[in-house]
C-alpha positions in Angstrom: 22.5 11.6 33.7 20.2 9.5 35.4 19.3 6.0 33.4 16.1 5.6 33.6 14.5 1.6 33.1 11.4 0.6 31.5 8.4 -0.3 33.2 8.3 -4.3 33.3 11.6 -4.5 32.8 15.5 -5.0 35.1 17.5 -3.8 32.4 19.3 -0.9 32.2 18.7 1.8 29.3 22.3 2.1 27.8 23.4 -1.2 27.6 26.2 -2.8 27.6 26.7 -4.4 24.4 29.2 -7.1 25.2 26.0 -9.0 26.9 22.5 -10.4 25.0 19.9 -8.6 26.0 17.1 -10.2 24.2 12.9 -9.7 25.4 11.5 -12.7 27.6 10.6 -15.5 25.2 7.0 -15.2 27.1 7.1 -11.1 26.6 6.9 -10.5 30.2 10.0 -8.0 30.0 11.9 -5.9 27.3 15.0 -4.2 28.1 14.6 -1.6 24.9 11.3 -0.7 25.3 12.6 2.3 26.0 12.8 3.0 22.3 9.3 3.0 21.9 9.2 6.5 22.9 9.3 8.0 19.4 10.4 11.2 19.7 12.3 11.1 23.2 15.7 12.3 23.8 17.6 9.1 24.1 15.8 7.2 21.4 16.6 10.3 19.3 20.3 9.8 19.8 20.2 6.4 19.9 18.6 6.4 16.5 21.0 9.2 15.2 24.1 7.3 16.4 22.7 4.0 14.1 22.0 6.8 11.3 25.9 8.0 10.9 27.4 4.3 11.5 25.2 2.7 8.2 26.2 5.9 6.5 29.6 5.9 6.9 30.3 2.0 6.7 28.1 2.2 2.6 29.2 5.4 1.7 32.6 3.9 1.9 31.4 1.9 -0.3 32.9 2.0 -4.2 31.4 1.4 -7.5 33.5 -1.1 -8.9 31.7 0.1 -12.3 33.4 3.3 -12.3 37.1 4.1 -12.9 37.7 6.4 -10.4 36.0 4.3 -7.6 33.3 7.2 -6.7 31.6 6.2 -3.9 28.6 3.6 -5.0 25.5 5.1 -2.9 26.1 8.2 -4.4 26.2 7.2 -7.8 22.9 5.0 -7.0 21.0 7.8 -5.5 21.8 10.1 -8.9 20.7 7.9 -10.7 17.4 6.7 -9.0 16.6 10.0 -8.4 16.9 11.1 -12.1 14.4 8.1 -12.8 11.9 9.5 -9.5 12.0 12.7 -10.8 12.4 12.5 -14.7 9.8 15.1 -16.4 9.0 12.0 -19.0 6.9 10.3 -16.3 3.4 9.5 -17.6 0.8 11.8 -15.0 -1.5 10.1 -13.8 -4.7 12.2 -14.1 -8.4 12.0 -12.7 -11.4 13.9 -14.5 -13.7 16.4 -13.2 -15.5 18.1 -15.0 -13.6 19.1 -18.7 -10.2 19.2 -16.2 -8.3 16.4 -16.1 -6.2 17.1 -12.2 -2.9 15.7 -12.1 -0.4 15.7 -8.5 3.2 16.0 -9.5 6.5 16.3 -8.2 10.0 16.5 -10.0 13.5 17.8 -8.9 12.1 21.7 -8.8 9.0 20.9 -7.3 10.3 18.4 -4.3 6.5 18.6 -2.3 4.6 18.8 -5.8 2.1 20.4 -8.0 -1.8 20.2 -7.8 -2.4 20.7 -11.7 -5.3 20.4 -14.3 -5.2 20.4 -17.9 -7.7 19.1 -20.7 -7.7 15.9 -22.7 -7.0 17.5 -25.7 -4.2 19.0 -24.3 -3.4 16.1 -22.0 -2.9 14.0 -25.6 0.0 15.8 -26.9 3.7 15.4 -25.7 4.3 19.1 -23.5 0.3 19.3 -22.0 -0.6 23.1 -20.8 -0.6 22.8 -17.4 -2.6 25.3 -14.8 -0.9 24.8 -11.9 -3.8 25.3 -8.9 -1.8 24.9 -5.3 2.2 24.7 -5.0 3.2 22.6 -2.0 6.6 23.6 -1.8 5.7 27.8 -2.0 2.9 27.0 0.5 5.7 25.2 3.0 8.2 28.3 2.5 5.1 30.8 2.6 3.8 28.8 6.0 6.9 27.4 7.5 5.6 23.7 7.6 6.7 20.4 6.3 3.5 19.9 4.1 3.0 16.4 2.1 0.5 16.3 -0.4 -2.3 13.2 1.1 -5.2 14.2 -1.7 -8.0 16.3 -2.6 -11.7 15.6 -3.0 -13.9 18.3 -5.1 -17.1 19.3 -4.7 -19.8 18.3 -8.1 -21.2 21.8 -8.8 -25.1 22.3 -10.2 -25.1 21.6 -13.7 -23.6 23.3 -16.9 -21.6 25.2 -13.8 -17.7 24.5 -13.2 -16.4 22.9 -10.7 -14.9 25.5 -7.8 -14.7 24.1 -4.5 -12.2 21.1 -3.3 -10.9 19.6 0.2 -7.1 19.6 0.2 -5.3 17.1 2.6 -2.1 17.3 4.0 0.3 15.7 6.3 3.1 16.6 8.4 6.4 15.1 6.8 4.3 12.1 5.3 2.2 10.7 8.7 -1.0 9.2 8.1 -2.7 11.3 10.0 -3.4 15.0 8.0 -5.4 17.8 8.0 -8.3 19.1 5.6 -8.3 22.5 4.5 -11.4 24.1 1.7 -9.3 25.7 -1.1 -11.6 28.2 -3.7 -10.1 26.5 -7.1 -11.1 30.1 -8.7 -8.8 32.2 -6.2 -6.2 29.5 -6.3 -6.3 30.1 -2.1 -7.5 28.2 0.7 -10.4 29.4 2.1 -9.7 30.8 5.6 -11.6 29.6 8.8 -12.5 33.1 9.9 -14.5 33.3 6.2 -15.9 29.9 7.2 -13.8 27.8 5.1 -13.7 24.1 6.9 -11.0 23.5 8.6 -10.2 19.7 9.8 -7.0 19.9 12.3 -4.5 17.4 11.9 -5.5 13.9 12.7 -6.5 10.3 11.3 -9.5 10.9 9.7 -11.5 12.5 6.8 -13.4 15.1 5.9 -15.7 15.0 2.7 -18.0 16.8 0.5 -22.2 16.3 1.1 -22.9 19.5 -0.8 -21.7 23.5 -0.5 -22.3 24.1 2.8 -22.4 20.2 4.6 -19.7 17.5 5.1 -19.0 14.1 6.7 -16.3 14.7 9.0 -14.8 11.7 10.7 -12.0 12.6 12.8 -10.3 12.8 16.8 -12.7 15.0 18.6 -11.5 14.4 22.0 -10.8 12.2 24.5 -13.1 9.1 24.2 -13.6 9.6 20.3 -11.2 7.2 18.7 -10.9 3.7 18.4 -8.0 1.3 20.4 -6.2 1.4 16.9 -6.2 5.4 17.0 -8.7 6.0 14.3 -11.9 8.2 14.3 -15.0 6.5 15.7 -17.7 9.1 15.4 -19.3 10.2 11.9 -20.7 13.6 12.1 -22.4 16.3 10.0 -21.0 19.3 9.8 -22.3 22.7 8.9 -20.3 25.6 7.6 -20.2 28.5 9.8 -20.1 26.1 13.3 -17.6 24.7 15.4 -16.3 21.4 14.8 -17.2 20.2 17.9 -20.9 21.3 17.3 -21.2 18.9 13.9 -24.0 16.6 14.5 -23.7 13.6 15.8 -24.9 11.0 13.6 -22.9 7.4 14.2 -20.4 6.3 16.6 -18.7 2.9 16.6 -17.4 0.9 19.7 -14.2 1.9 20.7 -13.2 -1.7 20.2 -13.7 -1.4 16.3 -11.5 -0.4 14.0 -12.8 2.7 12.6 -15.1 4.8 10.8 -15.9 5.7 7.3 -18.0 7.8 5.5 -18.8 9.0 2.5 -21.3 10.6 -0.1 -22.2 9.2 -3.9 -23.2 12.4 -5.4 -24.0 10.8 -8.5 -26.8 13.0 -9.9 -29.8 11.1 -9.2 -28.3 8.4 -7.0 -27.4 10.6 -4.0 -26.9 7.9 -1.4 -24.9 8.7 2.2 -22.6 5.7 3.7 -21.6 5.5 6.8 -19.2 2.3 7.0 -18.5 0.8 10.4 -15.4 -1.5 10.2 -14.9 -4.1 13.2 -11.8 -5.0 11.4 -9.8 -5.8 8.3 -12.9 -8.1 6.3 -15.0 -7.2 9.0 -17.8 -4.3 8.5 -21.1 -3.3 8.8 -22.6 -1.2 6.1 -25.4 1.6 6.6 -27.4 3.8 4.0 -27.7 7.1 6.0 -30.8 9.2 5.3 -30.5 12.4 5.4 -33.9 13.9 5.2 -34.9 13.0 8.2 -34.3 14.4 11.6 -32.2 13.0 13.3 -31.0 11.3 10.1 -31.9 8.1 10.3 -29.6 4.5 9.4 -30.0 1.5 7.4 -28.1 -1.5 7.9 -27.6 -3.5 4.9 -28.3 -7.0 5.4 -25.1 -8.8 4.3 -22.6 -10.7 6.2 -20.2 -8.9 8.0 -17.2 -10.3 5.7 -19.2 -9.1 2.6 -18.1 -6.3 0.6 -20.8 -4.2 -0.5 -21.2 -1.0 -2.6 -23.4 0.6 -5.0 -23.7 2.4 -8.7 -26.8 3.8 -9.7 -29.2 1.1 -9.4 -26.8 -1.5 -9.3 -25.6 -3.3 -5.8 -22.3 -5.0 -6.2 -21.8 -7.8 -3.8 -18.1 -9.7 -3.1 -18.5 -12.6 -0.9 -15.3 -13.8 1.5 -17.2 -16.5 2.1 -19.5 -18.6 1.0 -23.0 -16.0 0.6 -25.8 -18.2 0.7 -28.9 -15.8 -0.3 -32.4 -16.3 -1.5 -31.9 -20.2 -2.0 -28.4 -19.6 -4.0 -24.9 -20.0 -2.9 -22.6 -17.3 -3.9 -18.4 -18.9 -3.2 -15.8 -16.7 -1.3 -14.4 -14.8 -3.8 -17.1 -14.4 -6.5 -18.8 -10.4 -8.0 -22.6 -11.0 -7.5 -24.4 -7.8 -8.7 -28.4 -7.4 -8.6 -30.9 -4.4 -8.4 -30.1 -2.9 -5.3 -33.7 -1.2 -4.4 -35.1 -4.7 -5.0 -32.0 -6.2 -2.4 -32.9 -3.5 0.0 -36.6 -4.3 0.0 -36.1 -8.5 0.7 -36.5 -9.3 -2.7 -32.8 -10.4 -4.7 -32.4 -10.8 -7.6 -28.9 -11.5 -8.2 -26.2 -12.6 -11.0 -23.2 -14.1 -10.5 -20.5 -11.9 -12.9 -17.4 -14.1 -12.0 -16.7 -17.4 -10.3 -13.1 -18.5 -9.3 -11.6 -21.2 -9.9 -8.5 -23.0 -8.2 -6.2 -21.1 -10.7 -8.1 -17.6 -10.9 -9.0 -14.4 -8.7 -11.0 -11.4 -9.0 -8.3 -9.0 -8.7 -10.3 -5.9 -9.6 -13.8 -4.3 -10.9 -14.6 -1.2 -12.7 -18.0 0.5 -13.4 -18.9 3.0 -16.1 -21.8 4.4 -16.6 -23.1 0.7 -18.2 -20.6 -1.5 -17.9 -18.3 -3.3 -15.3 -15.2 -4.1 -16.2 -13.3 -7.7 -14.6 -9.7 -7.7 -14.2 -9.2 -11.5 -13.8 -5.9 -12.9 -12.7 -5.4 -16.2 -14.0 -1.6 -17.8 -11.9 -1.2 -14.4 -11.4 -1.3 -12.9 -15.1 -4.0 -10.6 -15.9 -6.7 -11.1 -18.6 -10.0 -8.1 -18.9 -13.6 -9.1 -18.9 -16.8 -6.5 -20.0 -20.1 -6.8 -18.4 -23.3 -5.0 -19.5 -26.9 -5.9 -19.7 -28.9 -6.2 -23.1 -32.5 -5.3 -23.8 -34.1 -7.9 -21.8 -31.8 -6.9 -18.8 -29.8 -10.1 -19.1 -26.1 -10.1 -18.3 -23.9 -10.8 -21.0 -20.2 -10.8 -21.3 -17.2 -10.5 -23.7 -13.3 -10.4 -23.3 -11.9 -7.4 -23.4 -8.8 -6.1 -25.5 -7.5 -9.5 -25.0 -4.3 -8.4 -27.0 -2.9 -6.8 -24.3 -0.4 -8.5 -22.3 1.1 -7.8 -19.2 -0.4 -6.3 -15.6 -3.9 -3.8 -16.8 -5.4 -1.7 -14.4 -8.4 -0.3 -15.5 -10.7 2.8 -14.6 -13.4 4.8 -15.3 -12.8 8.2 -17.1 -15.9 9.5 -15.7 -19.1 6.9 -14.5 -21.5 9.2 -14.5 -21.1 10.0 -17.4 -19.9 7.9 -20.5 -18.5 4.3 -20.8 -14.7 5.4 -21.6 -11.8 3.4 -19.4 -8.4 4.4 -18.6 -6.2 1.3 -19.1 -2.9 1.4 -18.3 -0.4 -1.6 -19.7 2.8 -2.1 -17.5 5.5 -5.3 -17.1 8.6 -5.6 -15.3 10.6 -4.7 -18.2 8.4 -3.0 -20.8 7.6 0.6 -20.1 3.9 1.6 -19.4 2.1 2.9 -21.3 -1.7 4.4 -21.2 -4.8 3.5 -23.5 -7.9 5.2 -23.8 -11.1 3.1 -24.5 -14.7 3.7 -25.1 -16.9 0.8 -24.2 -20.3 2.8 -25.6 -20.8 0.5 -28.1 -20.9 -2.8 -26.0 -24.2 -2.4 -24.2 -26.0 -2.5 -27.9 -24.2 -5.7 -28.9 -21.4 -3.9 -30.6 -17.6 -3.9 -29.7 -15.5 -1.5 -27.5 -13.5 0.9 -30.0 -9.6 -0.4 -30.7 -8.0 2.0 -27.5 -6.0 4.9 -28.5 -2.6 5.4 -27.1 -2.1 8.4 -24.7 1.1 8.0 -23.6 4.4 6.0 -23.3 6.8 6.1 -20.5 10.5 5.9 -22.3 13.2 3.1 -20.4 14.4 3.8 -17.2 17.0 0.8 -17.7 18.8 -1.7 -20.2 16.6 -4.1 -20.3 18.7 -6.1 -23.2 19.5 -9.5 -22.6 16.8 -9.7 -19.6 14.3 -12.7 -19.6 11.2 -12.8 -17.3 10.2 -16.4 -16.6 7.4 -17.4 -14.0 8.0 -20.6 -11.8 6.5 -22.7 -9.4 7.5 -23.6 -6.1 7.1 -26.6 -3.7 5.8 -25.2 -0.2 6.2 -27.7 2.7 2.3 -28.9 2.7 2.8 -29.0 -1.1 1.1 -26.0 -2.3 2.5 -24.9 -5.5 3.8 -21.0 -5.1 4.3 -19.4 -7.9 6.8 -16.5 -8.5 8.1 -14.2 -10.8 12.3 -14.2 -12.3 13.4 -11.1 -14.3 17.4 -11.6 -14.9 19.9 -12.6 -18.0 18.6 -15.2 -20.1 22.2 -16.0 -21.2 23.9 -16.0 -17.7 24.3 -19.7 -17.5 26.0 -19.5 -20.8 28.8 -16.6 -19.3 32.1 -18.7 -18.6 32.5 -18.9 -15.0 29.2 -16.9 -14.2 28.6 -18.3 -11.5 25.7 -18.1 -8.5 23.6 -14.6 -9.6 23.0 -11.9 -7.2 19.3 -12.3 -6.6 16.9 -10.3 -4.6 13.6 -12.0 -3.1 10.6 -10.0 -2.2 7.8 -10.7 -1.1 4.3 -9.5 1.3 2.0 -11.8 1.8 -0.7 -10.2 4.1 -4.0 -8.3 4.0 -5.3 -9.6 0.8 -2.6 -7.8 -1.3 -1.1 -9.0 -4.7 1.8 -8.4 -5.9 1.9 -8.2 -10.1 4.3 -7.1 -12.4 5.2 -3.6 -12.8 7.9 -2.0 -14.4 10.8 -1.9 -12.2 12.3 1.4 -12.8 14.6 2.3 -10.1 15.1 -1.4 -9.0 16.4 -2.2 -12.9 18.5 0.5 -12.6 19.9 -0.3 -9.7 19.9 -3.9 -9.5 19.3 -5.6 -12.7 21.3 -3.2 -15.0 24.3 -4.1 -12.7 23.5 -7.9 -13.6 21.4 -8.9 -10.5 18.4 -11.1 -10.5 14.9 -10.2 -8.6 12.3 -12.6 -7.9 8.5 -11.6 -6.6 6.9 -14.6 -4.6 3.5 -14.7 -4.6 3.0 -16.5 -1.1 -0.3 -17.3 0.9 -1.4 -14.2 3.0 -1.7 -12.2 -0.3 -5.1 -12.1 -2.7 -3.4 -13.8 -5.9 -5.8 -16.5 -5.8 -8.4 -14.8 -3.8 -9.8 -14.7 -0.2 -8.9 -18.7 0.5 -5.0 -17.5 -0.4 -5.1 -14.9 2.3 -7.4 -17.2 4.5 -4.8 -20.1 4.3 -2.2 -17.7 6.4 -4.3 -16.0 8.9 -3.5 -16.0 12.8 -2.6 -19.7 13.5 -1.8 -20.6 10.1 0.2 -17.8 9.4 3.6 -20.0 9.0 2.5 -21.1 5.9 3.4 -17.7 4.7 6.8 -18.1 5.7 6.9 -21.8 4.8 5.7 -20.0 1.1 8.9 -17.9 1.2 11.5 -19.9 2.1 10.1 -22.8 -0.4 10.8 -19.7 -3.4 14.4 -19.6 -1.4 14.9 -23.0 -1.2 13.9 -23.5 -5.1 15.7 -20.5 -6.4 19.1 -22.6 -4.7 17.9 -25.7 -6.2 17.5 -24.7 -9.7 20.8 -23.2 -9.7 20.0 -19.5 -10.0 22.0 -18.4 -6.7 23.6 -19.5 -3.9 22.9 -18.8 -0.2 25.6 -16.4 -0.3 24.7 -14.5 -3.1 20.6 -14.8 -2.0 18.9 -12.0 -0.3 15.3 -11.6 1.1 13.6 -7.8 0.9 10.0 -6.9 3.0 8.6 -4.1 3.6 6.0 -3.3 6.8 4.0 -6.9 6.9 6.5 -7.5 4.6 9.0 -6.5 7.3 7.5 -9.2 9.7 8.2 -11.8 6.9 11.6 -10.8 6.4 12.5 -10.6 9.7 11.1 -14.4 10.0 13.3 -15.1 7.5 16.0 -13.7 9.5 15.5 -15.6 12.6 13.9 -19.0 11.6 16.0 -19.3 8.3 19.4 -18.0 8.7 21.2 -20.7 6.9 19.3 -19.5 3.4 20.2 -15.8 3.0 23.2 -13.8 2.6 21.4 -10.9 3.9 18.1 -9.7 5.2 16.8 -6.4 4.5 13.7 -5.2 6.8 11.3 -1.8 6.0 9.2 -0.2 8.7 8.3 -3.6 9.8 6.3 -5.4 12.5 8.7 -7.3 14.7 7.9 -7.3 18.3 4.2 -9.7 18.2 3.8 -9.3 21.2 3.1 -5.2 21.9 2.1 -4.9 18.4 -1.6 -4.5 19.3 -0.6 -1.7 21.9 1.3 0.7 19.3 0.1 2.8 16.9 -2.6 1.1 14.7 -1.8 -2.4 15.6 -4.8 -3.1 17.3 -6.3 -3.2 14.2 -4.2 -5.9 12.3 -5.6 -8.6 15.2 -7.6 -10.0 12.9 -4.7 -10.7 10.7 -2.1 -11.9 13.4 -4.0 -12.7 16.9 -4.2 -11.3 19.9 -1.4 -11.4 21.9 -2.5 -10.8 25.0 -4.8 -14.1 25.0 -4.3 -17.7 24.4 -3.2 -16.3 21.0 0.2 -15.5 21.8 1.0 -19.5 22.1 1.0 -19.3 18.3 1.8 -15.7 17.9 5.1 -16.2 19.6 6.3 -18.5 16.8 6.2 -15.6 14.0 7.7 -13.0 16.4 11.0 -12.0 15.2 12.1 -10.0 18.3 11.6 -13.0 20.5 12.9 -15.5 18.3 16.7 -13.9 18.5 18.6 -16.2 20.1 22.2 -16.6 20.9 24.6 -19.0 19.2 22.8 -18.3 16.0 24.9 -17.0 12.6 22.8 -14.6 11.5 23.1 -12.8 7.6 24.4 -9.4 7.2 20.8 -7.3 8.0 19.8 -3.7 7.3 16.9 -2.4 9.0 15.0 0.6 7.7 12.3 3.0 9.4 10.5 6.5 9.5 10.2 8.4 12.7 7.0 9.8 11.1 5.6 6.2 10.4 2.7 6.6 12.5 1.2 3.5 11.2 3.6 0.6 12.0 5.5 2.2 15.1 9.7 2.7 14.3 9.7 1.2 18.1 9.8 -2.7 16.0 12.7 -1.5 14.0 15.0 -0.2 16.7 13.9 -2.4 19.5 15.2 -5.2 17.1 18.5 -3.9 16.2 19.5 -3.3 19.8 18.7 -6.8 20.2 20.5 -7.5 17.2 23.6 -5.6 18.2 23.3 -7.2 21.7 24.2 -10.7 20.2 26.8 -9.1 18.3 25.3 -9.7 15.0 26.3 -8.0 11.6 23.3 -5.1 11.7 22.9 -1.9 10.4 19.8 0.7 10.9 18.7 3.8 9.2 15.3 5.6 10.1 14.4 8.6 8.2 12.9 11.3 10.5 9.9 12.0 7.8 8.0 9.9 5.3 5.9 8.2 7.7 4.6 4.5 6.4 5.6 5.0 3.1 9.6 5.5 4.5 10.6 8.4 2.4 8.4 11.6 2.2 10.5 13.2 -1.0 11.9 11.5 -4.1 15.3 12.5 -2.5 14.8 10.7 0.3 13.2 7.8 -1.5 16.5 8.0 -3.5 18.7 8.3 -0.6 16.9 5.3 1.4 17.0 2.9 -1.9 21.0 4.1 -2.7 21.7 3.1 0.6 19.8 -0.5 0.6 21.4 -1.1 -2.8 25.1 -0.5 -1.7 24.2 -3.0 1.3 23.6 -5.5 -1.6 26.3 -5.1 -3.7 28.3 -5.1 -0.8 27.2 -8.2 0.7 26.0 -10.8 -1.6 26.8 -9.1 -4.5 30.3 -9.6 -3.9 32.0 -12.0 -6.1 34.0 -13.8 -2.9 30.4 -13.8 -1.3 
């Protein structure tokens, strides 16, 4: 057979492995490009042939825990499993209606349930459950690989019950899905010949207006999606027409991001958004009105890095930066809320709910019906606020359950209706556990009822003897980084303990925080067997707010790295590990941190574990969605890449360098952040002769795993790489 070579580049495809075969520092050729091609017959192979190698090196691999030296990835994916799919789990449930829906999956139902039950019964220990759509029997009954991506349902008249819902579903976990009307009476989905709506499979959405209307935004052809692969049109579409004959009603430049849209069908509120998003912190908001013909749009007069939405009467405004409106300044990072006719019509009049300071964020808001809730982080613990107006319309405020300690996520049972909150209570060590409160009382003066325990999760893991201990960390322009220790408070007491296993992770992109949550699997597997884990909470995530993201954006973006090898660095210094007993763990823009660890920090790790990452900065903004992540990284193809090129793994490998023992995971369904980084970077990898090992899962798509067996089976296998490599005791 022929061996074809990639367009830009002089390299053959099957290389010869004895010589480095590394991209052109300046990107201008890649000998594995040829990987890229997801599904194509020689990256297939190639991909399989990685596959059975990492298998059969850790499934050689014994648990030194068990007498008859059973193999250690096995016993490690039993055991994860059991906690993935353990009936015990608390269901996490949404109201509609007096139905409380609920998706679930366990070992007999691998694809999952779509369930409802009642409060009532929802409080006591074995809830009735009515089980509406079985994905697995619909798989078997249609021959597909269904993954359960949602479903939205449509608010009936009043005093009538709700019937209708849009059900989503992905092939084998992609982000892109299809949206199907299922009849919640018939327990059936709604076929397209009886006018049921029908979205084919794409990135996009489809969403409920009212019985017979819906916002689709979707891939209608060539010309109707963005550069990053998303939907740029929003159209209205009528039951009983063709897709292709919904109304036009918005379409974005094909050099934006996307388009979203959606319908607040509060009763008496009805408003119609259609959101046009540039990029990530980059939008422009309209208020579509329907009644007219064509409907007409109206843009929202807020700076494109604002955050806008509305409840009622309300308009809730988040500034990224500094909003300077009707003579006020509003900081980056603050909740301003306000009458939103009156900020429609020119005249604000706005309140400032929360103001960060150097040592706290905004890290989420709730409404109810008259309330919003703050969840405030303060270094990166959680602490709840309540907001509601009094008589006089003045804002006033009180803590909220401030006895509650650990990470709280709060949301509303129902807005429209009542003031009650979900609250649920998790650590990285203490179970979680689920509160019910009912805030009715606040907006009269009075205080929020004493929250009634729904339900416990039981231990997944030993948590005895385990301390968790936050710490602060020097970063190279002398930021303090803070991050998070869970391992034995009496190790340094054990004769001839010694450095402790320890696991790093970290993000540090988009805006995202990492808190603590219970740990579950990674207890089980790692900190039961006496490891330590450490989450860093570096720059590029939203643990202090926008300026913490802001600080590691395009140029700056080494400060992230700086962040994470500073944790690294300290972690060695105060004795915890060693370098060769320290590993780093990164998933997607995590991936493209661990791989910078990889190749600008070798000498700190004793191994490097990278999930569905970005690696190759240069064609990032040409696969998959990464044209839409420019405003995060650069732009490659401009002046950019002179900084770019310093955070790009793939052509930072060079030879003479001692790289750690690396395992690099993927998805052939990952239709987000394209599996071409992951094996493009092991080639070159392998090329150098470095200690590498790959695995890609053929479904799961971002996420890496689409079932809790292969969750299980992808985690067993990433464990025994760690016990095998720096958890060794001659390590």
């Amino acid at each position: 057979m022929s061996t074809p070579r990639t367009e830009g580049s002089t390299e053959p495809r099957h290389e010869d492995r004895t010589t480095p075969q590394l991209p052109a520092p300046d990107g201008s050729s890649d000998p594995h490009q040829w990987l890229e091609e997801v599904e194509g017959e020689d990256a297939l192979a190639w991909v399989r042939e990685r596959n059975a190698t990492a298998e059969q090196e850790l499934d050689a691999v014994a648990d030194p825990a068990d007498p008859d030296g059973a193999p250690l990835a096995v016993t490690l994916q039993r055991e994860i499993r059991e906690i993935l799919d353990a009936k015990d789990r608390i269901p996490g449930v949404t109201k509609r209606g007096q139905y409380l829906y609920n998706f679930w999956t366990d070992a007999e139902h691998e694809r999952g349930l779509w369930r409802r039950t009642t409060l009532d019964s929802y409080r006591t220990d074995d809830p009735e459950w009515d089980v509406l759509l079985d994905v697995d029997a619909l798989n078997a009954a249609e021959g597909e690989d269904w993954v359960w991506h949602g479903a939205s349902l449509l608010r009936p008249a009043e005093g009538e019950p709700y019937r209708k819902a849009l059900v989503s579903l992905s092939h084998g976990g992609s982000d892109a899905d299809v949206t199907r009307e299922f009849d919640l009476e018939t327990r059936s989905f709604v076929p397209e010949a009886d006018g049921g709506f029908l979205r084919p499979a794409a990135k996009g959405s489809l969403s409920w207006i009212d019985e017979d209307t819906t916002w689709v935004s979707t891939d209608f052809g060539e010309g109707t999606t963005t550069l990053s692969g998303y939907p740029r049109q929003a159209r209205l579409w009528k039951r009983g027409t063709a897709l292709a004959e919904a109304e036009l009603v918005f379409e974005a430049d094909e050099t934006d991001m996307s388009v979203f849209v959606a319908h607040d069908s509060t009763p008496g509120w009805e408003r119609d958004w259609v959101i046009q998003m540039h990029a990530f912190y980059d939008t422009t908001l309209h208020l579509a009105d329907l009644g007219q013909q064509p409907p007409a749009l109206e843009t929202i007069d807020v700076p494109r890095d604002l955050e806008a939405s509305a409840h009622r009467d309300l308009g809730i405004f988040s500034p990224r930066s500094d909003w300077e409106v009707a003579g006020s300044v509003y900081p980056a990072g603050s909740l301003v809320v306000g009458d939103f006719a009156a900020f429609r019509a020119g005249e604000p009049e706005l309140t400032m709910l929360f103001e960060p300071t150097e040592s706290t964020s905004l890290a989420d808001m709730t409404i109810t019906r008259n309330t919003v809730v703050l969840s405030i982080l303060e270094d990166v613990v959680h602490r709840l606020e309540v907001h509601t107006r009094d008589q006089d319309g003045a804002w006033v405020r009180q803590d909220l359950y401030p006895e509650l300690r650990g990470s709280l996520a709060v949301s509303a049972v129902d807005p429209d209706e009542n003031d009650e909150v979900w609250v649920t209570v998790t650590d990285f060590v203490e179970p979680t556990t689920l509160l019910l409160g009912d805030l009715a009382a606040v907006p009269a003066g009075g205080e929020p009822t004493e929250p009634e325990l729904i339900k416990t999760a039981p231990a997944r893991f030993d948590a005895d003897g385990l301390e968790v201990t936050q710490h602060f960390a020097t970063s190279d322009d002398g930021t303090r980084i803070p991050y998070f220790e869970i391992g034995r408070a009496d190790r340094g007491d054990e004769p001839g303990a010694g450095p402790s296993p320890t696991l790093l992770y970290g993000y540090g992109g988009f805006e995202i925080s990492l808190t603590p949550a219970y740990l579950g699997p990674i207890g089980k597997a790692w900190l039961e067997r006496g490891g330590t884990y450490v989450l860093a909470n570096i720059r590029g995530g939203g643990e202090y707010g926008p300026r913490w993201h802001q600080a590691a954006l395009k140029d700056k973006r080494h400060r992230a790295y700086e962040d994470f090898s500073s944790v690294a660095k300290d972690l060695i210094e105060r004795g915890v590990t060693d370098t060769a007993h320290l590993a780093v763990r990164g998933g997607s823009n995590g991936g493209l941190l661990t791989g910078n660890m990889l190749t600008q920090y070798p000498e700190l790790f004793g191994a490097v574990i990278i999930q569905v990452p970005l690696l190759d900065m240069k064609r990032y903004s040409h696969l998959l969605a990464g044209n839409s992540w420019m405003a995060e990284y650069g732009d490659p193809d401009t002046e950019d890449w002179e900084y770019v090129r310093t955070f790009s793994p793939y052509h930072l490998l060079a030879e003479g360098t001692d790289y750690p023992p690396s395992f690099v995971l993927t998805s052939t369904r990952d239709d987000r952040v394209h599996p071409g980084h992951a094996r493009k970077f092991t080639a070159a990898l392998e090329s150098l002769g470095a200690d590498v090992r790959a695995w890609e899962n053929i479904e799961g798509g971002h996420g890496g795993a689409a079932t809790n067996e292969q969750a299980a089976r992808m985690n067993a296998l990433m464990y025994t790489f760690l016990w095998s490599t720096i958890g060794r005791n001659d390590a």
